[in-house]
BAMARKE-891095 format. One line per field, with one value per residue (C-alpha): x, y, z. Coordinates in steps of 0.5 Angstrom, whole numbers, m for minus. Each point is the difference from the previous one (the first is absolute). Layout:
<nodes>
px <- (X,...) $
py <- (Y,...) $
pz <- (Z,...) $
</nodes>
This chain:
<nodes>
px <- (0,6,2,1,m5,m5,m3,1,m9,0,5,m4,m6,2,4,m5,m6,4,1,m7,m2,3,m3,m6,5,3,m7,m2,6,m1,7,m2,6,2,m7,2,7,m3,m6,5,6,m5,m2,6,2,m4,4,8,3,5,1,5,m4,m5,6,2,m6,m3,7,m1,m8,4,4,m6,m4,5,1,m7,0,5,m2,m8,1,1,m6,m6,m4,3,m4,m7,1,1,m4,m6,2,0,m7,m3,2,m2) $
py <- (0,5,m1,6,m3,0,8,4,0,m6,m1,4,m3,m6,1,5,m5,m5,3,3,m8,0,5,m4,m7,6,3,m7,m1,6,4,6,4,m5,0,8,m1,m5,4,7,m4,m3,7,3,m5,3,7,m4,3,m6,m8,2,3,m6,m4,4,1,m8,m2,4,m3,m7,1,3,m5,m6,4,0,m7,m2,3,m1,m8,m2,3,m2,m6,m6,m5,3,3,m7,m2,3,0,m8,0,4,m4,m6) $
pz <- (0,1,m7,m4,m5,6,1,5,1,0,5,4,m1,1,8,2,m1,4,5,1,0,7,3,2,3,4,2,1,4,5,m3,m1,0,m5,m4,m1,m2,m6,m1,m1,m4,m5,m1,0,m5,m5,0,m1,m5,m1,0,5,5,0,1,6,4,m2,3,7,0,m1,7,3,m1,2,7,0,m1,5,5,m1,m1,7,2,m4,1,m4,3,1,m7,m2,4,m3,m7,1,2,m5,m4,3) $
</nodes>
């Protein structure tokens, strides 16, 4: 997607559309700082005026994301998530 044949709209549109995709998950998730980070990113998204740019902001979105992720995954419920997902399928 970041090669020169692809343009730079397209690019845009395709990454900020992604990002916004997360938003619910992060409401859903009770994040709410994070939901607004998502939901502004994707916004800003669409006013880059290079490849680069997106490239910078999405690696720093990558390395929130995972500390986010390792400090939020000892805590959630894996058991009763599973649990439950189990049993509604049963």
């Amino acid at each position: 997607m970041l090669e020169d044949s692809v343009e730079l709209c397209t690019v845009r549109t395709i990454t900020s559309n992604l990002l916004a995709m997360y938003v619910p998950f992060l409401k859903w998730a009770n994040l709410p700082e994070t939901e607004k980070f998502f939901a502004e990113a994707s916004r800003e998204i669409m006013n880059m005026q290079t490849k680069d740019e997106i490239i910078e902001l999405l690696g720093e979105m990558i390395l929130y994301t995972g500390r986010l992720n390792y400090r939020i995954e000892p805590i959630l419920p894996w058991n009763e998530l599973i649990a439950a997902f189990n049993s509604a399928g049963a």
